[in-house]
Structure formats: structure tokens, C-alpha cells
C-alpha positions as CSV (number, residue, x, y, z in Angstrom):
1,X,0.0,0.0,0.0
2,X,1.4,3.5,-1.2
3,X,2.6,5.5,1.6
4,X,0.0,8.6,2.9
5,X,0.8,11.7,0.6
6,X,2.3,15.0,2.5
7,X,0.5,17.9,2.8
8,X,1.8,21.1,1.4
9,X,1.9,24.6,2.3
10,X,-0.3,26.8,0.2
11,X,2.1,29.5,0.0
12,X,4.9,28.1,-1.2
13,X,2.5,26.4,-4.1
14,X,1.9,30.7,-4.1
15,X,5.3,31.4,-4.4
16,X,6.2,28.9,-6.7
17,X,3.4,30.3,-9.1
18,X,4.6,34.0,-8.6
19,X,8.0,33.8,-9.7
20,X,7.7,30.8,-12.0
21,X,10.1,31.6,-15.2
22,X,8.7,30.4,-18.9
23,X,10.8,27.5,-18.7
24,X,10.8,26.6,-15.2
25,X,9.0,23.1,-13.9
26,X,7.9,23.2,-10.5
27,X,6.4,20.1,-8.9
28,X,4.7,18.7,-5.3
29,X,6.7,15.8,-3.9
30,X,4.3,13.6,-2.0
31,X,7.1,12.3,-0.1
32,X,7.9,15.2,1.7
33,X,5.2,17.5,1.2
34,X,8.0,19.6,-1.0
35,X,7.6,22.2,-3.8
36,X,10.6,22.2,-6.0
37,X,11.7,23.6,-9.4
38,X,13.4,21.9,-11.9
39,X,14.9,23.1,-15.5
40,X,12.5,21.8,-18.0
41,X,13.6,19.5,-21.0
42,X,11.8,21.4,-23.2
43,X,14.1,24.6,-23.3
44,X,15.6,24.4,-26.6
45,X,18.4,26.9,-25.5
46,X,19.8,24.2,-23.0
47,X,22.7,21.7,-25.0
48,X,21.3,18.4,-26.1
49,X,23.1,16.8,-23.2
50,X,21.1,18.9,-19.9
51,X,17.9,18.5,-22.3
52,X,18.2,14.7,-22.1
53,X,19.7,15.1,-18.0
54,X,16.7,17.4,-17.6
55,X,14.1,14.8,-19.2
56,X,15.2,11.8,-17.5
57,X,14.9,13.8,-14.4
58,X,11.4,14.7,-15.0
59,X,10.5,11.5,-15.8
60,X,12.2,9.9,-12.7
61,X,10.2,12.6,-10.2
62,X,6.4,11.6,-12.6
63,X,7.1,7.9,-11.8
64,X,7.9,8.6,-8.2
65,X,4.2,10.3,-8.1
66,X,5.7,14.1,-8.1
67,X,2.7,16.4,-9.4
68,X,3.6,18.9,-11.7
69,X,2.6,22.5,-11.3
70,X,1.0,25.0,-13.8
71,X,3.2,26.1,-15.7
72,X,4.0,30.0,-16.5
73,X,2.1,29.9,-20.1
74,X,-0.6,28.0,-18.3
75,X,-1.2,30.7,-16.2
76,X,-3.3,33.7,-17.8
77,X,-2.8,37.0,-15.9
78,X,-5.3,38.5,-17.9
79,X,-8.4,38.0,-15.8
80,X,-6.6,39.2,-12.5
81,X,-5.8,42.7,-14.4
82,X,-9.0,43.2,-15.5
83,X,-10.6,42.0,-12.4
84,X,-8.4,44.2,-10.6
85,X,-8.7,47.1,-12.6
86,X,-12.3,47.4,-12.4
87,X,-12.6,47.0,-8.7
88,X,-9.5,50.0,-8.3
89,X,-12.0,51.9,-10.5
90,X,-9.2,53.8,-12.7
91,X,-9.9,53.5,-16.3
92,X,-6.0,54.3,-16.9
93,X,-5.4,50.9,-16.0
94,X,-7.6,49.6,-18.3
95,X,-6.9,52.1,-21.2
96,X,-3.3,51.2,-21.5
97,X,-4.1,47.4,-21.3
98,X,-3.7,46.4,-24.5
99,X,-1.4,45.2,-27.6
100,X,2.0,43.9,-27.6
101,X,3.8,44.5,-23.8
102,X,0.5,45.6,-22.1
103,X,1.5,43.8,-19.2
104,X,4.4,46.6,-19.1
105,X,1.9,48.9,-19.5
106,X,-0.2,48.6,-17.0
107,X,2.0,47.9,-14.1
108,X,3.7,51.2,-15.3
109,X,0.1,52.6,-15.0
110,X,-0.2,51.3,-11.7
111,X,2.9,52.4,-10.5
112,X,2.1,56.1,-11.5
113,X,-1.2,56.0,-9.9
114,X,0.5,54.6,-6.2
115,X,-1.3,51.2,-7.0
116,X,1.6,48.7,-8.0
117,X,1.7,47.6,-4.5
118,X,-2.0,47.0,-4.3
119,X,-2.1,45.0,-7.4
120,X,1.1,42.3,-6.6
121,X,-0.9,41.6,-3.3
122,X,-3.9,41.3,-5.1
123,X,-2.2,38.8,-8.0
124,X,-0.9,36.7,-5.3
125,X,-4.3,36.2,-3.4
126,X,-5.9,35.6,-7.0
127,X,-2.5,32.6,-7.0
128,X,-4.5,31.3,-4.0
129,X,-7.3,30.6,-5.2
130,X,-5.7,29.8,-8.4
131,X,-3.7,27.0,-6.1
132,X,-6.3,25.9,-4.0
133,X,-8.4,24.6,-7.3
134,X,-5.3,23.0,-8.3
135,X,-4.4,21.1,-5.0
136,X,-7.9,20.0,-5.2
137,X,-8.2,18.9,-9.0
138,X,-4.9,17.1,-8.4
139,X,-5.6,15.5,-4.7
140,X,-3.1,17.3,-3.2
141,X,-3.4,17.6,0.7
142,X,-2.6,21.1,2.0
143,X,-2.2,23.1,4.6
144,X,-4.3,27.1,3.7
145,X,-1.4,29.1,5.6
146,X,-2.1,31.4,3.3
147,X,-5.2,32.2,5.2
148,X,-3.6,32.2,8.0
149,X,-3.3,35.7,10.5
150,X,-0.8,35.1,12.5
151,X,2.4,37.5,12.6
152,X,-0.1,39.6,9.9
153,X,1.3,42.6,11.9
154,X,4.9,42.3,11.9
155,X,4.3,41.1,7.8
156,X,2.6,44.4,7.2
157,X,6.1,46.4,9.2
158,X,8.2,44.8,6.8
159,X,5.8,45.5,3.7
160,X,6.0,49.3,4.2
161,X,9.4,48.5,5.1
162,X,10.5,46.9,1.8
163,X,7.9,49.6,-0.3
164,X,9.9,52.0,1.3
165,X,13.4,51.1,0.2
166,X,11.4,50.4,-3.7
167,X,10.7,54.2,-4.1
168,X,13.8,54.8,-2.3
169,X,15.5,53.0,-4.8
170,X,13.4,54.4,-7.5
171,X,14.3,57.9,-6.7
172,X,18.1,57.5,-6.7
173,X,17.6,55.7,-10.5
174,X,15.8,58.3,-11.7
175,X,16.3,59.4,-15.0
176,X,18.9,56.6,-15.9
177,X,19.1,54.4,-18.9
178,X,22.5,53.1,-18.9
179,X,22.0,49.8,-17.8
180,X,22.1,50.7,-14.0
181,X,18.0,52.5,-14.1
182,X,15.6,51.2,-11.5
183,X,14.3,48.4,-13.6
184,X,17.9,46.8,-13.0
185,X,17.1,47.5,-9.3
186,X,13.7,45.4,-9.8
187,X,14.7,42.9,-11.9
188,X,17.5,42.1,-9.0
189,X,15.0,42.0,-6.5
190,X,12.6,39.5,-7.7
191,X,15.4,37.4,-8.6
192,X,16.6,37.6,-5.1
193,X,13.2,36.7,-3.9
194,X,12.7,33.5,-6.2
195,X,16.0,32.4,-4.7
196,X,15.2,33.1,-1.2
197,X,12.3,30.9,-1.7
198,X,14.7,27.9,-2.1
199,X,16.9,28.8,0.4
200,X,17.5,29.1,4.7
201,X,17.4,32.6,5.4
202,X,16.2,36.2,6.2
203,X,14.1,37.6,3.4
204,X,13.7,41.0,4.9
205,X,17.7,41.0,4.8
206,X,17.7,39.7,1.4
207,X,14.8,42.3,0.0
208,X,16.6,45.2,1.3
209,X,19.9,44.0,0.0
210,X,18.5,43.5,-3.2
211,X,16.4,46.8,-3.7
212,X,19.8,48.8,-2.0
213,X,22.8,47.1,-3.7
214,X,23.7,49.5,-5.8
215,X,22.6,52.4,-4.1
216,X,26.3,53.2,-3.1
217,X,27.9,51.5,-6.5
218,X,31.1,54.0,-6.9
219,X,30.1,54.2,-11.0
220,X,27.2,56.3,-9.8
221,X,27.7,58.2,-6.7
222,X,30.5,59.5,-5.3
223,X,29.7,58.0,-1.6
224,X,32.2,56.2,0.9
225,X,30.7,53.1,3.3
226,X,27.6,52.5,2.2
227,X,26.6,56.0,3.4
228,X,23.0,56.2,1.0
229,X,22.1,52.6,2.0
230,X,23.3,53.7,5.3
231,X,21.6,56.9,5.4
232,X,18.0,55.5,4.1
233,X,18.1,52.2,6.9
234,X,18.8,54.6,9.2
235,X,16.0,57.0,8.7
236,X,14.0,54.0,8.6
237,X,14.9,52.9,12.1
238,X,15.7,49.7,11.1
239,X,17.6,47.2,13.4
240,X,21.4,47.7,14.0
241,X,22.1,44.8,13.7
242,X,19.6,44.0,11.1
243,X,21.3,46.9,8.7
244,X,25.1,45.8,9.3
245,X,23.6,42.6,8.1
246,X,21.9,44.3,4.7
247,X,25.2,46.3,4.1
248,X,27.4,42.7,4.8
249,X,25.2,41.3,1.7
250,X,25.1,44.4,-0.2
251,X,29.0,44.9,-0.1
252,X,29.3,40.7,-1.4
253,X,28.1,42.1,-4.9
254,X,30.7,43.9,-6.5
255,X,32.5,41.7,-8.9
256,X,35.3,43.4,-9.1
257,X,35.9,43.6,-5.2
258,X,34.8,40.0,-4.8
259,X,36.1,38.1,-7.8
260,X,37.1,34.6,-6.3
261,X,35.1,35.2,-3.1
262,X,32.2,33.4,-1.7
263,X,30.5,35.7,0.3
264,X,29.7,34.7,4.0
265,X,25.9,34.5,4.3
266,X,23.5,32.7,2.5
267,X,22.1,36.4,2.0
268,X,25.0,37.7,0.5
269,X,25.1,33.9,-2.0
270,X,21.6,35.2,-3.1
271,X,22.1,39.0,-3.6
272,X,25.5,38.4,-5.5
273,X,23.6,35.5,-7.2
274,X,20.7,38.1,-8.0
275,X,22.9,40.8,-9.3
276,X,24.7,38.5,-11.3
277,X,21.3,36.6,-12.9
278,X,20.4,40.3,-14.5
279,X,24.3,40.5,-16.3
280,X,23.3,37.7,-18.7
281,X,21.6,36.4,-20.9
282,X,18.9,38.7,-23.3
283,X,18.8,41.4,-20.4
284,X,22.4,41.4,-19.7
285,X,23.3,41.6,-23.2
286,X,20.6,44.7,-23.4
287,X,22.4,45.9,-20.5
288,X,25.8,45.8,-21.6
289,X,25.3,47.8,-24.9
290,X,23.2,50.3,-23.2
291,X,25.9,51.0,-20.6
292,X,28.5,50.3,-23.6
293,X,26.9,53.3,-25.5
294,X,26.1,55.7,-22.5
295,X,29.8,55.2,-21.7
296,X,31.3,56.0,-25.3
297,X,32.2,52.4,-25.5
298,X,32.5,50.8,-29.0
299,X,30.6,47.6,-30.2
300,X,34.3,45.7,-29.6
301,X,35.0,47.0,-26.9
302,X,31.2,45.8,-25.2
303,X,31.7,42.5,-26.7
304,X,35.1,42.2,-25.0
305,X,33.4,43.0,-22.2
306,X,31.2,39.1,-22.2
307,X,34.9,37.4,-22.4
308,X,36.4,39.5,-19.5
309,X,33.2,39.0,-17.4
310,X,29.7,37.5,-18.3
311,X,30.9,34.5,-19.8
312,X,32.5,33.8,-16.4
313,X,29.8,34.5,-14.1
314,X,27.7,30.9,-15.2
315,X,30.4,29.1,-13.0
316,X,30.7,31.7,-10.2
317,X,26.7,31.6,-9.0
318,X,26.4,30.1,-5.2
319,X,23.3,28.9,-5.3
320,X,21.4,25.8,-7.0
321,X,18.1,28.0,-8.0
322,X,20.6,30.9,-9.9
323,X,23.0,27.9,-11.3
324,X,20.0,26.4,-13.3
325,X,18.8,29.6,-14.7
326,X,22.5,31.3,-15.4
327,X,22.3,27.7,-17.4
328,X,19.9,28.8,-20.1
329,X,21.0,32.7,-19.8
330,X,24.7,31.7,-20.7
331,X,23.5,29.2,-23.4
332,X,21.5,32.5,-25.2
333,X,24.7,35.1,-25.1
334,X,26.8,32.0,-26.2
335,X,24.5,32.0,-29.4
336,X,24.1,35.6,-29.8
337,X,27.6,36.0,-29.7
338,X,28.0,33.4,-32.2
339,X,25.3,35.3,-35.0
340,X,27.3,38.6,-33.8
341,X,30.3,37.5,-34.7
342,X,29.0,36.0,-38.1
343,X,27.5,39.5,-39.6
344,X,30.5,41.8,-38.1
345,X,33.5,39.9,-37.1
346,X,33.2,41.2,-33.9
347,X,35.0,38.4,-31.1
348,X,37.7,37.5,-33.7
């Protein structure tokens, strides 16, 4: 007789549907109660070889009764905008809502109007319900922390407390588009967060790292220890101890400073790991020409730039979440570089 399935927490079926990438598999391990990711076979970007690895693996956790999840192009945000446009009541939202990248558009509506906030609390409880249905379709025990109120206070100090470094953030990048505007800022963040679901550790320390990392960075501001970070965590009134923490994991990013480093906390692993996530693949190769021509740097000279550092940075990620997807991120630059290289003889 099988052995009695594990129940599973709601939220981290939640989570797991928030930050899900397009070519991420997540699955329910009735062993354990578990929910894991795994890199899908079916990322054509991936060598033959971790295709097969990645099939055989997939195949292995199906036969041991693993459930898959929904996967990201199962998932259609499109209800939960509209539903949550109409009940804000701001035709903006639902003007701009439309065409190719009106996803964009609207949570750049939303984060005019002060609602951006609003809306990511609303997606994830609409991911609830959305999870909840699947649990039961799929005869999945769980266990609805979602619902649950306890610590709702101290949750609700660290919300305003993590909004707060966002439009901190937000207003230091203002105006920027050299590879280093707010959207960088962002982009670190939720990577930060989808590795912090997989991993032991403080995610207040790990948000603020990531939304304040390169607050200080000495290509923009002429600052000595940390002093913005320090200056914004201060006026915060946040923890001693708590901020010499943030700073410890914001000062683990630099490549430069820490090149052949591992830094010392698992916060630090996933900030540096974050950081280093948004360097490659399609974005970092957006990035590195935008900074490249903000910078008077040639088209050589940027593509010197992937064999001095971004073709590195695949083998120098801590953690196992950021190692599978710097996987399919180095794959895309390796092939980019190779149809650059083919039109322009740029790399020879």
C-alpha cells in the first residue's frame, strides 16, 4: 500500500506560481510535502546533453508520483488585471491594457497612480485561489497558511518597510538608462526573492539587500561606506544589527571587489547570485550595450566585455536556483555571440 501523501503549504505552491520563469517546472513531492523547481527539458536553449539530464529527471520525479505545477504559459494574468482594474475603478489601468507588452503597460500605470503595491498583493491572493483549485483537482493535501493571521502585523512592518526602500531606490535611479536605471534595481529584486524561496534565510535582509545594492555603487555616486544605503536604513529605524547585516550582503556584490570570493551568508550567496542573474543572458546583453553606448564604449570593446566577465559568471553563481537559470541565460549570449560574430566579425 502507497505511503499517505504530504501535505503542502499553500504559500509556497503561491510562491512557486509567482516567480515561476517560462521555462521553469515546478512540482509537489508527496514524499515530503516539498515544492521544488526543476529546468524543463523542453528549453531548446539548453545543449542536447542537460535536455536529455533534464528529461530523464522529469521523468524519474512523474514515476515517483511528483505532481507537476501549472506552468508559466498556463497561467493567464489577464483575468486578474481586469478584475483588478475594475474593482480599483481607474480607467488608466484599463486604457493602456492592451497590444504587444501591455502587461508593461499597465503595471507602469499602476505604478504612477501609487497602485503597483495593491495590485502584486492582489495577483498573489488571485495565485491562491488559483492553487487551492489545483491542490484539489490534483488531490493534493494542503495546509491554507495562506489564510492564516498570524504575525499579519509584523508582515505588514516589513511590507511598508520593503515599499519603502522600492521608491527609495526608485528615486536615486531616476532618470537613468545606462544599464544601471531602477528596472535593473527590480529585476534584481525579484530574482533575489525567487532564490530566497529555495533557500535558509532572512528575506527582509535579502529584499533590502537586493532593492539597496547598488545604491552606493562607486560608478554612480560618489559615496564612501555604504553611506546612502546607510543613510535610508537609518531613517528607517531599522535594526542595528539588522542593517550591518543588509550592508554585509550588499558589499558581497561587486564583482570586481569580490572576484574569487564566496561571500559569507546565504544572504549575501543570493544578492551576489541576483545581481549576477540580470548581467546575462537577453537582459544582460541589453544591458551591456546600453551601458557600452552611455559610456562611449564601441561595439568591440562591449563585446570584449562578455569574455572579461559575463561568460564567467555561469560558474561563479552560489546557489542551486541561480545555477540552473545562469544555465539557459549563458546558453542564449553563447549564441548571440556566435550570429554577432558571423555579420561583423566582432570576437575574432
Amino acid at each position: 500500500m502507497s505511503e499517505e501523501k504530504k501535505p503542502a503549504l499553500l504559500s509556497k505552491i503561491v510562491s512557486a506560481l509567482d516567480v515561476m520563469y517560462g521555462f521553469d517546472v515546478a512540482y509537489y513531492n508527496p514524499e515530503n510535502g516539498e515544492i521544488m523547481t526543476e529546468t524543463s527539458p523542453d528549453d531548446m536553449l539548453l545543449d542536447l546533453e542537460v535536455r536529455d539530464n533534464a528529461e530523464e529527471r522529469l521523468e524519474e520525479l512523474i514515476d515517483r508520483g511528483c505532481i507537476l505545477l501549472p506552468r508559466e504559459y498556463d497561467l493567464d494574468d489577464t483575468p486578474i488585471v481586469i478584475s483588478f482594474a475594475e474593482k480599483a475603478g481607474e480607467p488608466e489601468l484599463l486604457e493602456v491594457f492592451h497590444g504587444r507588452g501591455k502587461f508593461r503597460a499597465f503595471k507602469d500605470a499602476a505604478r504612477r497612480l501609487g497602485l503597483i503595491e495593491d495590485y502584486y498583493a492582489y495577483r498573489l491572493g488571485q495565485l491562491a485561489v488559483i492553487a487551492r483549485e489545483w491542490c484539489q483537482n490534483n488531490d493534493v493535501p494542503y495546509i491554507d497558511d495562506v489564510a492564516d493571521n498570524a504575525g499579519e502585523e509584523e508582515d505588514k512592518a516589513d511590507d511598508a518597510l520593503i515599499d519603502a526602500a522600492r521608491k527609495y531606490a526608485e528615486s536615486l535611479f531616476a532618470g537613468r538608462s545606462d544599464g544601471h536605471a531602477f528596472d535593473h534595481t527590480e529585476r534584481v529584486y525579484r530574482n533575489a526573492m525567487k532564490i530566497a524561496e529555495k533557500e535558509k534565510c532572512d528575506r527582509t535582509v535579502v529584499a533590502l539587500a537586493a532593492l539597496l545594492h547598488d545604491a552606493d555603487d562607486p560608478k554612480l555616486f560618489d559615496t564612501k561606506d555604504k553611506a546612502n544605503a546607510r543613510e535610508f536604513l537609518c531613517s528607517q529605524e531599522v535594526d542595528a544589527e539588522i542593517s550591518e547585516r543588509v550592508i554585509a550582503a550588499v558589499n558581497s556584490v561587486s564583482f570586481r571587489k569580490n572576484r574569487g570570493k564566496k561571500p559569507d551568508t546565504i544572504e549575501g550567496m543570493i544578492v551576489q547570485d541576483a545581481d549576477r542573474l540580470d548581467a546575462i543572458g537577453a537582459v544582460g546583453i541589453a544591458r551591456t550595450f546600453s551601458y557600452g553606448g552611455a559610456n562611449g564604449r564601441s561595439l568591440y570593446e562591449s563585446v570584449r566585455h562578455f569574455h572579461e566577465k559575463l561568460l564567467l559568471l555561469r560558474d561563479m553563481m552560489n546557489t542551486r536556483t541561480a545555477k540552473r537559470i545562469a544555465e539557459r541565460r549563458h546558453e542564449f549570449m553563447l549564441e548571440f555571440l556566435s550570429e554577432l560574430e558571423s555579420e561583423t566579425g566582432a570576437g575574432k
